[in-house]
DRENSE-879992 format. One record per atom (N, C-alpha, C, CB): residue in one letter; x negated, y, z. Coordinates in steps of 0.2 Angstrom, whole numbers, plus 5000, padded with zeros to 4 digits. Atoms other than C-alpha are relative to their C-alpha. Glycine has a CB too. Layout:
<recs>
AXYZ ...
</recs>
This chain:
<recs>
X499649945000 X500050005000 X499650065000 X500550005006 X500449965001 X499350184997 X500650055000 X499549994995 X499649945001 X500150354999 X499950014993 X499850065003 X500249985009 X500350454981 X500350075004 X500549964992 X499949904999 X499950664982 X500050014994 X499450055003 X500249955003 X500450764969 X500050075001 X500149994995 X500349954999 X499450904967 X500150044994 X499249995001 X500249935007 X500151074955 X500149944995 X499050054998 X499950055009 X500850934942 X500350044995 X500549945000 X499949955005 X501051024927 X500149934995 X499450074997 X499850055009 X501950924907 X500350064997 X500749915000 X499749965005 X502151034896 X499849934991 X499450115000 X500150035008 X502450954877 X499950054996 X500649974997 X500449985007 X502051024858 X500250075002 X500249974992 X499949945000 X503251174860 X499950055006 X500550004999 X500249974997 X502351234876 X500650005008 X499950054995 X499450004995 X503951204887 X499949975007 X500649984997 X500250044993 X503551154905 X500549955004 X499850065006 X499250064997 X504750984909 X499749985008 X500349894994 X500149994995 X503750994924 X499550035001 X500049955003 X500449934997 X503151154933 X499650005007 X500750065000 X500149984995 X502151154946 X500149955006 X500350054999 X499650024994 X502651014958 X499749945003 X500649994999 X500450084994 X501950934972 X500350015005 X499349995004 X499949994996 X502450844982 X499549925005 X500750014999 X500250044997 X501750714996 X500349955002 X499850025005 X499950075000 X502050534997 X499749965004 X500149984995 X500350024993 X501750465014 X500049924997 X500550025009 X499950054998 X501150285016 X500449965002 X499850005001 X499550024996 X502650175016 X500750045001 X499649995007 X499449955000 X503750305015 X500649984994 X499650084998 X499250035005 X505650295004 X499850064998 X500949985003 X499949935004 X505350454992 X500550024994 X499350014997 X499649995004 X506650504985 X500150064992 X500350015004 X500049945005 X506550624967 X500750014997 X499449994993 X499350015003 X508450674963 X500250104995 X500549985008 X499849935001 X509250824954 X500349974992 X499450075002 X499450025007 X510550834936 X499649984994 X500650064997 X500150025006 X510250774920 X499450044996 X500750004996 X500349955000 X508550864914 X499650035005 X500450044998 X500449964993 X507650904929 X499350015001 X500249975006 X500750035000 X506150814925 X499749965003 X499750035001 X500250074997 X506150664936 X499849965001 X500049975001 X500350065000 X505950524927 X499450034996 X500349954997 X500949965004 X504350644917 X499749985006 X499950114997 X500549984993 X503650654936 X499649925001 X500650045008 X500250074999 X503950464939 X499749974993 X500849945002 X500550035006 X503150424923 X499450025000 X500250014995 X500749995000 X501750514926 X499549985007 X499950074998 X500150024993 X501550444944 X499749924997 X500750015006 X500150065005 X501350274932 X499549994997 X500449994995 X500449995005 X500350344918 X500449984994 X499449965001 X499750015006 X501550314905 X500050084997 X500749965002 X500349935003 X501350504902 X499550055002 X500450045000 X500849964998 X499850604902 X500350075006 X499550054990 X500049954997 X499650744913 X499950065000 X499949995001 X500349915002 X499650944907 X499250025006 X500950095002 X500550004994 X498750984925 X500349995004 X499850065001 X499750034993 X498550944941 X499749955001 X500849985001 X500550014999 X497950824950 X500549915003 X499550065006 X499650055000 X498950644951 X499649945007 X500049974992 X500350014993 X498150564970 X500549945000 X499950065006 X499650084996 X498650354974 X499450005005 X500149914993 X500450004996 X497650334991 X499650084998 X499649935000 X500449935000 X496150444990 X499849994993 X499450015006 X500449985007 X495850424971 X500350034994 X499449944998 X499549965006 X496350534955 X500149954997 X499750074994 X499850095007 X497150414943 X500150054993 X501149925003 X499949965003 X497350584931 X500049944993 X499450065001 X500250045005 X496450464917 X500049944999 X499650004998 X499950045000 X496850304922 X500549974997 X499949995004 X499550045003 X497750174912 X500649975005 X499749954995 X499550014995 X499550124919 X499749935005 X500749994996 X500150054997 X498749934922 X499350035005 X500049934995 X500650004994 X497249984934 X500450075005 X499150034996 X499849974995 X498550104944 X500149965006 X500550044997 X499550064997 X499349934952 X500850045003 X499649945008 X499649994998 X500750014953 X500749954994 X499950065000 X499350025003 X502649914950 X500650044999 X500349965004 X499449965002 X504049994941 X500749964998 X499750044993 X499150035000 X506049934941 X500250064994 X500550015010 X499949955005 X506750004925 X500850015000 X499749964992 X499249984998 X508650064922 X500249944999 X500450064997 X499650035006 X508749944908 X499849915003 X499450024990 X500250084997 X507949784919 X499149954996 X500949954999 X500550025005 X506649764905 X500049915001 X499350045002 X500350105000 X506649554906 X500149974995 X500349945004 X500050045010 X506249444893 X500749954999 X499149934998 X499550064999 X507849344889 X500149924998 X500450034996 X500250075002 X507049184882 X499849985007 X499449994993 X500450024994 X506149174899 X500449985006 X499650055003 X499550014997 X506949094913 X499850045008 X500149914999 X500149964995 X507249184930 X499349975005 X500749995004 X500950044999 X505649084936 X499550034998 X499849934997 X500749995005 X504449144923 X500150084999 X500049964993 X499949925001 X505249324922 X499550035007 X501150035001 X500649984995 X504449344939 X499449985001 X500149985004 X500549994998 X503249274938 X499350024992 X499949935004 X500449975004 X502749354922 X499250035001 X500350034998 X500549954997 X501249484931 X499649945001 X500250055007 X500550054998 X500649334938 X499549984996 X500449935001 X500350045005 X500249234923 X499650044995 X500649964997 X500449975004 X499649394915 X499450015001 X500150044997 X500649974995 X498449414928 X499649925002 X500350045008 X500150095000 X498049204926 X499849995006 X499549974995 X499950034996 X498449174942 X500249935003 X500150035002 X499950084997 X498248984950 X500749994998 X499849985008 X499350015003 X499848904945 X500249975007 X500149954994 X499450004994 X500148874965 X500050055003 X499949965004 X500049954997 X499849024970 X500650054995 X499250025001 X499349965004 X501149094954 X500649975006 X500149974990 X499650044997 X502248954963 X500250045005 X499949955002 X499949994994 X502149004981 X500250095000 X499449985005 X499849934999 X502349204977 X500650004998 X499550044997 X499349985002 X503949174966 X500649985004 X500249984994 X499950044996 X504449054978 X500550055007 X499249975001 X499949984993 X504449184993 X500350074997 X499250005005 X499649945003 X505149334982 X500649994997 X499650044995 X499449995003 X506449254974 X500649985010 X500049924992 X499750024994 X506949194995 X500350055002 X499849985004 X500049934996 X506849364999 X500650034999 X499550054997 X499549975004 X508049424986 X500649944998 X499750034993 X499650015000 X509149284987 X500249954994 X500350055001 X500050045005 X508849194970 X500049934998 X499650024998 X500450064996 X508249044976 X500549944993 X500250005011 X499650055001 X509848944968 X500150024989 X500950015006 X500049985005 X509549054949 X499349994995 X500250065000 X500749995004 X507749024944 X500049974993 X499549965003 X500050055007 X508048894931 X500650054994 X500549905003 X499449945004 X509549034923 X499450054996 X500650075008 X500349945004 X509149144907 X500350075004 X500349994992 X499949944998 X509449334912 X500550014997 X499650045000 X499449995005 X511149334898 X500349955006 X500049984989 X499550054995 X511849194913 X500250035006 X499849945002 X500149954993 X511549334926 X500650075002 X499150034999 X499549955002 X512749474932 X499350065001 X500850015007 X500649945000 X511749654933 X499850015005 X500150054997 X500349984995 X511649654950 X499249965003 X500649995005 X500650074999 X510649474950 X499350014995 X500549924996 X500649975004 X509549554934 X499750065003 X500250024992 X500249954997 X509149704944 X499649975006 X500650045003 X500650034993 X508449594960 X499549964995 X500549935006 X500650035003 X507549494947 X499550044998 X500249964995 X500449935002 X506749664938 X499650005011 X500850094997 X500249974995 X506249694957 X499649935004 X500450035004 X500750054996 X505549514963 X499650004993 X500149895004 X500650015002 X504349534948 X499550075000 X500249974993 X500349964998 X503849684956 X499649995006 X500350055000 X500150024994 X503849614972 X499149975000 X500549935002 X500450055002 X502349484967 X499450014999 X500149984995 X500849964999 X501249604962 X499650025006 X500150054998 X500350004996 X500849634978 X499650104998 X499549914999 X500449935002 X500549824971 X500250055005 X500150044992 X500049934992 X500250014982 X500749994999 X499750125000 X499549965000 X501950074976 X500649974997 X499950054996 X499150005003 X503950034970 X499950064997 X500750025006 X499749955001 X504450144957 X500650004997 X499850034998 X499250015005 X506150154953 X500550054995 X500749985006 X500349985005 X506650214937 X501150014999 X499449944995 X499449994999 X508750254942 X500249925000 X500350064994 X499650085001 X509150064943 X500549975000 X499849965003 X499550035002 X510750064947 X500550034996 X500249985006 X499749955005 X511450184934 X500649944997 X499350034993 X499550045004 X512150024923 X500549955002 X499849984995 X499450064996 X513249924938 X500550065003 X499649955007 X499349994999 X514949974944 X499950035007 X500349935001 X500249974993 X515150074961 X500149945004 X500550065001 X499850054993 X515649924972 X499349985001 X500649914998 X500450025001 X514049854965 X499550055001 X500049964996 X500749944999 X512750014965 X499949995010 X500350134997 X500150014990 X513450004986 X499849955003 X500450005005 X500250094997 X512949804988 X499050034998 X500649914991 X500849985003 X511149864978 X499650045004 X500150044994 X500249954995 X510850024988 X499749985008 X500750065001 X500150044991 X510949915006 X499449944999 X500849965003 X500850065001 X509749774998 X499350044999 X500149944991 X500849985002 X508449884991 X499850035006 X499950054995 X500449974992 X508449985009 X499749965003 X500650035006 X500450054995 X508249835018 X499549984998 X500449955002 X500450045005 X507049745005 X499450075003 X500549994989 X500849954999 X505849925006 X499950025007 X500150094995 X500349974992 X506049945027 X499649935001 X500650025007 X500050085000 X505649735025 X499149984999 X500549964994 X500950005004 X503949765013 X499650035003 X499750034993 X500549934996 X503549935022 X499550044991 X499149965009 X500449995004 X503049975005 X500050074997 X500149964998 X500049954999 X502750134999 X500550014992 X499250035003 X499650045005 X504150184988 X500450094997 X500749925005 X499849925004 X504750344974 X500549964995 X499250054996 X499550035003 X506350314968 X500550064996 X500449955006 X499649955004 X507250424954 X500749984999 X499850004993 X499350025002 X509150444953 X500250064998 X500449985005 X499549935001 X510450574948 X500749995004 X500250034991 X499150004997 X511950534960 X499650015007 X500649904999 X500049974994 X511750614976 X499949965008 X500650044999 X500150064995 X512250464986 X499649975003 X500249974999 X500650054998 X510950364984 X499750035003 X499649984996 X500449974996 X509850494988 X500150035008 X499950044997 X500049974994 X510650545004 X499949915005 X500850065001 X500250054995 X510550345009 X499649975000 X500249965000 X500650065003 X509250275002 X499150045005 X499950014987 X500749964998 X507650425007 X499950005007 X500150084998 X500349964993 X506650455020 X500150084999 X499149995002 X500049935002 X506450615012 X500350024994 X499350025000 X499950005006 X507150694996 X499850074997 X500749985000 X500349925004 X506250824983 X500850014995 X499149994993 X499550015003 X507750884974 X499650074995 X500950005005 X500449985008 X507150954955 X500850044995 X499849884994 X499550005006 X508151074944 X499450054994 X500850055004 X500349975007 X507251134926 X499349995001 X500350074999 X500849994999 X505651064931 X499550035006 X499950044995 X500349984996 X505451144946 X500349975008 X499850064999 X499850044993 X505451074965 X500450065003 X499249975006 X499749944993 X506751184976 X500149985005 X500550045000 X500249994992 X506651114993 X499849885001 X501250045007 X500350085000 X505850935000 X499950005008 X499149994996 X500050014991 X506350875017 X500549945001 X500550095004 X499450074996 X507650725026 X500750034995 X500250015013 X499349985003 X509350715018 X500250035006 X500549944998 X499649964998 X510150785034 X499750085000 X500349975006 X499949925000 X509250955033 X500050014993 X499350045003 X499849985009 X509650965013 X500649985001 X499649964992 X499349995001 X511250935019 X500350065007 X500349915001 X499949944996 X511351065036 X499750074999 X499849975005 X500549955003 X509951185027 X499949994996 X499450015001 X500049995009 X510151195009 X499550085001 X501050004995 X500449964999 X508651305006 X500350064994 X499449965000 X499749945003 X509751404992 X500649984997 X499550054994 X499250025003 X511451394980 X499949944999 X500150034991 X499950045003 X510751274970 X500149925004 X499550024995 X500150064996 X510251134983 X500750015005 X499050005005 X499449994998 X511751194993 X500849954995 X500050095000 X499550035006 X512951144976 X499749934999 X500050054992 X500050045001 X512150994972 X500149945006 X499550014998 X499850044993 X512050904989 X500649985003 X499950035004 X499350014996 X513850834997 X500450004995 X500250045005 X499750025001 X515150764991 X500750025002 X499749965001 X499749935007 X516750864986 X499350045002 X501050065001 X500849964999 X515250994982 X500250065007 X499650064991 X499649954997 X515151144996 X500550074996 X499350045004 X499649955000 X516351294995 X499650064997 X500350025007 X500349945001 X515651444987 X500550084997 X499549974995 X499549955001 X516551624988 X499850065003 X500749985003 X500449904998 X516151824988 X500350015006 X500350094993 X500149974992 X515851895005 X499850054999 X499649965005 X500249934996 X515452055013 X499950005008 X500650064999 X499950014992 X514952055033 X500050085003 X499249945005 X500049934998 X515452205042 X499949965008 X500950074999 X500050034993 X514852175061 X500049935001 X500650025003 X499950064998 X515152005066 X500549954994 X500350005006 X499850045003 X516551985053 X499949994991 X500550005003 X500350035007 X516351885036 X500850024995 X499849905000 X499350005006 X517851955023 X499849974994 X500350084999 X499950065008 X518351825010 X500650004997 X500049915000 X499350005002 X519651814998 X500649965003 X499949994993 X499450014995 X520751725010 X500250015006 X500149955001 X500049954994 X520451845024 X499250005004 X500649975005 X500649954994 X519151895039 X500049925004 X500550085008 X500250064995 X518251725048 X499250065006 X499649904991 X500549964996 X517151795062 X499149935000 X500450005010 X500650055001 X515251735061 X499650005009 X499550034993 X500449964994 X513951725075 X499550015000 X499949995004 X500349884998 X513151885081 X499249974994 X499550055018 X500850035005 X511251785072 X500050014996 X499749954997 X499749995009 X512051765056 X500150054999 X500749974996 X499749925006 X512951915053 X499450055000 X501050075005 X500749975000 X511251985059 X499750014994 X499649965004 X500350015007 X510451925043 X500350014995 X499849955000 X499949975006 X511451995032 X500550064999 X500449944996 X500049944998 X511652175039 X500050054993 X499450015006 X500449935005 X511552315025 X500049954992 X498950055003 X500050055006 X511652165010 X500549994996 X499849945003 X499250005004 X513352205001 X500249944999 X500150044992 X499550065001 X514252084992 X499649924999 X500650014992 X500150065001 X513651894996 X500249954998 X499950005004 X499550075000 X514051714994 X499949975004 X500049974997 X499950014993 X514651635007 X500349904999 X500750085005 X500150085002 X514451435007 X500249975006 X499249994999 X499850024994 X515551325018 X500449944997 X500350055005 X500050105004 X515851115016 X500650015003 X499449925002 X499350014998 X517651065016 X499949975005 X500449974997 X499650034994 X517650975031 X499950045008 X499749915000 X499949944997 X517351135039 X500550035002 X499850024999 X499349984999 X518951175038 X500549965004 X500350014992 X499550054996 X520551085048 X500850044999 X499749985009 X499349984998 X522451105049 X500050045005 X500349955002 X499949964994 X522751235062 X500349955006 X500550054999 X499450024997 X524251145068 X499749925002 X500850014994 X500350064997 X523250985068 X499550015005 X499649964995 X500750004997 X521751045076 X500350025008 X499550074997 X499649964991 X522951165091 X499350015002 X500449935007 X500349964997 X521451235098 X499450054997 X499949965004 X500349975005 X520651345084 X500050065006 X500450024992 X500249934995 X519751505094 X500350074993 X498850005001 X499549935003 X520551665088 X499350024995 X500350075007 X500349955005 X520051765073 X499549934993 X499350075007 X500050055002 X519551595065 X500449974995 X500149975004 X499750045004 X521051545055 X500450054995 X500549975004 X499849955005 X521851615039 X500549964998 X499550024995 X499250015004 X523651605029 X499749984991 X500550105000 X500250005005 X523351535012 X500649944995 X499350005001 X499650045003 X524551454999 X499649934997 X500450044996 X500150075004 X524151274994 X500349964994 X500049955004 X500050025006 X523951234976 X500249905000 X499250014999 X500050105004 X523751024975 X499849985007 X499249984990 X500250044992 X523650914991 X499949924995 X500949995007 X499950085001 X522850734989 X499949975006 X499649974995 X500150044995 X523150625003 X499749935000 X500550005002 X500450045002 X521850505004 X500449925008 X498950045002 X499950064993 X522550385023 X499650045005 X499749904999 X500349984995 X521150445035 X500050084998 X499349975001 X500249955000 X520950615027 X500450044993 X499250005001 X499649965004 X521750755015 X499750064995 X500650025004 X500349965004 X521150845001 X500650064998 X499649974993 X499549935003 X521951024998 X499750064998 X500550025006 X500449975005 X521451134983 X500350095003 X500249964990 X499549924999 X521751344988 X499450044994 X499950055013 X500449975006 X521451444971 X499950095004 X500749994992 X500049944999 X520651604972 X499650044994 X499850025008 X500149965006 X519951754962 X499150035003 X500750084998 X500749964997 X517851814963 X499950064994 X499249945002 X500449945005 X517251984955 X499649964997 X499550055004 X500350045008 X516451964939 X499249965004 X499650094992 X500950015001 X514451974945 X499949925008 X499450125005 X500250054997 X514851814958 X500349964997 X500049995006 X499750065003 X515851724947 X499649994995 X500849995000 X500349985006 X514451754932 X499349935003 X499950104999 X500850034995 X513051674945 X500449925001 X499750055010 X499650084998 X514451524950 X500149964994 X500950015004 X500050035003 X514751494933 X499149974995 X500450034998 X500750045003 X512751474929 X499849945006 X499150084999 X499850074996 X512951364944 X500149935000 X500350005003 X499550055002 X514251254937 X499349974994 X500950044996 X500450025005 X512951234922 X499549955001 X499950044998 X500550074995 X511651174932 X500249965002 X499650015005 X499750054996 X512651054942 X500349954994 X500650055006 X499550025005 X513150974925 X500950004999 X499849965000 X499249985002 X514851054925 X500450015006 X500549944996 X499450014994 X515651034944 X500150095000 X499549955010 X499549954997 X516951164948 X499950035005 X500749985002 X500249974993 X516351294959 X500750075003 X499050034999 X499949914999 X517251464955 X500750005000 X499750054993 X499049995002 X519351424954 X499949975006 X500549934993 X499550014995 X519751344970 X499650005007 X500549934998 X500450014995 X519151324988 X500549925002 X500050075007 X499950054996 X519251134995 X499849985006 X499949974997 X499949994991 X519751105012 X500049935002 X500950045004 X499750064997 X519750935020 X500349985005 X499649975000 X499550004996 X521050905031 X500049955004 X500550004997 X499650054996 X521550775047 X500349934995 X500650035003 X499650015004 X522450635037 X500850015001 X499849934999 X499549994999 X523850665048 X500550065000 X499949985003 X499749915001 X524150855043 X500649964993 X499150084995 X499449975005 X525850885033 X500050064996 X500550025004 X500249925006 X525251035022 X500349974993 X499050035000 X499850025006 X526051005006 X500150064996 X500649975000 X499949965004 X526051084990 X500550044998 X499949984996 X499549955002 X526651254985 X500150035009 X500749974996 X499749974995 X526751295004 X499350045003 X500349945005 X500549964997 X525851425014 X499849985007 X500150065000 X500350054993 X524751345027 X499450055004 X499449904996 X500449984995 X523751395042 X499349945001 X500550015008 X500650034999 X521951355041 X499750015004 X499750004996 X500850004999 X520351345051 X499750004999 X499749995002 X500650035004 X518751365048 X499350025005 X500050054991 X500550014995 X517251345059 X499450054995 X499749925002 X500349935000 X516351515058 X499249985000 X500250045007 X500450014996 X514751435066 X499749974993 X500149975006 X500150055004 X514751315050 X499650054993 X500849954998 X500249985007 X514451445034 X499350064999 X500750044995 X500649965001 X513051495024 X500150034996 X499449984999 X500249945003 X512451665017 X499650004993 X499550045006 X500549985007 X511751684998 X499850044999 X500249994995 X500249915005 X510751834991 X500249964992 X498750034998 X499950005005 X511851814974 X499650004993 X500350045000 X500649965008 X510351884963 X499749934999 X499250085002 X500550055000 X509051734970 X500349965000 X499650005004 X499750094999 X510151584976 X499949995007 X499549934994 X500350034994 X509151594993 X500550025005 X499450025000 X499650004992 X510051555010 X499550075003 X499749905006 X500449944994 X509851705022 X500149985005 X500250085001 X499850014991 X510551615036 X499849935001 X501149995004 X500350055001 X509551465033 X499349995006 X499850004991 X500550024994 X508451385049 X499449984996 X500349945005 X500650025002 X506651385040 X499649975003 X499850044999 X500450054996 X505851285053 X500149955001 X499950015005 X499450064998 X507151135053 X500549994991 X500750055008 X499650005006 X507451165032 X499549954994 X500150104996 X500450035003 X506051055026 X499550064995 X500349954997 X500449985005 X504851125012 X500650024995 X499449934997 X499349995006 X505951255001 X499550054995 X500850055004 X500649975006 X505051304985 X500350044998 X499749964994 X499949975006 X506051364972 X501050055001 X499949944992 X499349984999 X507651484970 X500649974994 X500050095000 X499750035006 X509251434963 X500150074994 X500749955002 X499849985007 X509451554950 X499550064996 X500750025001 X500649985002 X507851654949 X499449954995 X499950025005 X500850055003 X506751504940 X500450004992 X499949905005 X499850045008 X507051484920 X500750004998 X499849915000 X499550015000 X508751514918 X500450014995 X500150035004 X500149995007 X508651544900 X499749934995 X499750065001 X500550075001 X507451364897 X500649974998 X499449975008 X499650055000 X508251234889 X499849965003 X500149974995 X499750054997 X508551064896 X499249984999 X500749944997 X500550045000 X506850984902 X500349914999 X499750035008 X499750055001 X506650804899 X500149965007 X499649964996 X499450014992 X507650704915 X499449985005 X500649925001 
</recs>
């Protein structure tokens, strides 16, 4: 096993365009490293050059303590898990694994006892003799990984793997590989674009938009400290709330009225006009469910569209933002590959709230919970910098004009 540093990684191609700008990050020994962010970010360019499958513009590519800049991919020892599963179909699940083996003409008991102990690992044990066209994709995906296993190499790299199975199955996958990479201790950089994974899977997560790193820290402080818009919008699941603000004193006026903040916050955004003001549905609650909302806390607002889920209730409240934040919410939306930021606020509700559509409901909203944007930059002002991990880049100050880096 061996850490991997990178140092200032720069890929620029012919037309000079940087699909990755600038970005390092540290990859502890043994660590779950996560690289996430949309379609274009530059990910899998980064995990490919962590490989050697693409050269490097600049910068300085560190497995343990030595540059691998010019090293070919087979003298990295590094294992790579592909989306596509890469295995040969003539080969039977036996030999798929122990392909590495056999290219490295290792003793034929020693191929034995390593496929032996990687297909146990993963559960195979009853498929070896099976072509990969007999297999479902979850069973070709463990196979792609015991012939990584085998190798015995520093690193895992995972190359979005579970993109082409089913959601029942990406959640059966996500809990094998956790346990499978806390089991090896092996040191491990895994690419995705679904958010999920990344909040289950990482120790840590760099999250990537247009090529450049904007914050690198634990999923729950990219999920309590989003270091600006963009890592704010990407993160969580419905995305956060976003809506024009102004703080006079203590309080926060939004287009569904006056929420009080505290005295810190409104501190930090004293003399700063019209903001944006960032707050996750489940911040919100039924009044009438909650009964003990603190005054100056709760606002009137008609509800659009209710979905009731059993444990919990989604309820859509439409509103309107001046041009210059809904111009920034729509270059938002873009980067986030399309999600809805600038038409409605979503509230997550009790399951047991009665609020129904077309009716004007009493809401809460935990004051304590929302964050402050500078409109222009993208950057949190009410954002705990000591407790936000490593925050690089702004969301809407970087390239904002750049086409689509490669993913």
């Amino acid at each position: 096993m061996a850490s991997i540093d990178m140092r200032n990684i720069v890929k620029k191609y012919g037309d000079g365009f940087p699909a990755v700008n600038d970005v390092s990050i540290d990859v502890q020994d043994g660590e779950f490293m996560i690289l996430v962010g949309p379609s274009g970010c530059g990910k899998s360019t980064l995990l490919r050059m962590i490989v050697g499958l693409e050269d490097i513009t600049s910068g300085d590519m560190m497995i343990g303590e030595k540059r691998v800049n010019d090293l070919a991919p087979r003298e990295r020892n590094l294992a790579m898990v592909f989306q596509n599963y890469a295995l040969y179909p003539h080969l039977s699940v036996y030999e798929n694994i122990a392909f590495p083996l056999r290219l490295a003409k290792a003793p034929n008991a020693e191929v034995d006892e390593k496929v032996r102990a990687a297909s146990k690992t993963l559960e195979l044990d009853e498929h070896l003799e099976r072509k990969p066209g007999n297999l479902s994709g979850g069973q070709r995906q463990r196979v792609a990984m015991g012939r990584a296993i085998v190798r015995e190499a520093d690193a895992f790299l995972f190359d979005e793997p579970l993109s082409n199975l089913d959601a029942k199955l990406r959640g059966q996958m996500r809990t094998e590989i956790s346990r499978l990479q806390k089991k090896l201790g092996i040191t491990t950089v895994y690419v995705t674009h679904d958010q999920t994974e990344a909040m289950t899977l990482g120790d840590r997560v760099a999250v990537l938009k247009r090529g450049v790193l904007q914050q690198l820290a634990t999923p729950r402080e990219l999920y309590e400290n989003p270091g600006n818009l963009f890592v704010a919008g990407f993160i969580g699941s419905p995305p956060m709330n976003f809506l024009p603000v102004t703080v006079e004193g203590t309080a926060a006026k939004m287009p569904f009225g006056s929420v009080e903040l505290p005295r810190e916050k409104a501190e930090k955004a004293a003399g700063k006009g019209l903001l944006i003001a960032g707050i996750r549905p489940e911040h919100f609650e039924d009044a009438s469910v909650k009964g003990d909302a603190p005054p100056g806390s709760t606002f009137r607002a008609t509800v659009e569209v209710v979905e009731w889920l059993g444990n919990e209730t989604y309820a859509y409240i439409p509103f309107e933002a001046p041009p210059e934040v809904e111009e920034q919410l729509r270059q938002l939306e873009r980067d986030l590959d399309g999600e809805a930021l600038h038409t409605q606020l979503v509230v997550s509700l009790d399951g047991t709230s009665r609020i129904t559509e077309g009716e004007e409901a009493e809401i809460w909203v935990d004051g304590s919970k929302i964050h402050l944007f500078d409109p222009s930059t993208g950057e949190n002002l009410t954002v705990d910098q000591e407790h936000a991990g490593r925050i690089v880049g702004h969301a809407m100050a970087d390239a904002a004009e750049q086409p689509a880096a490669a993913g």
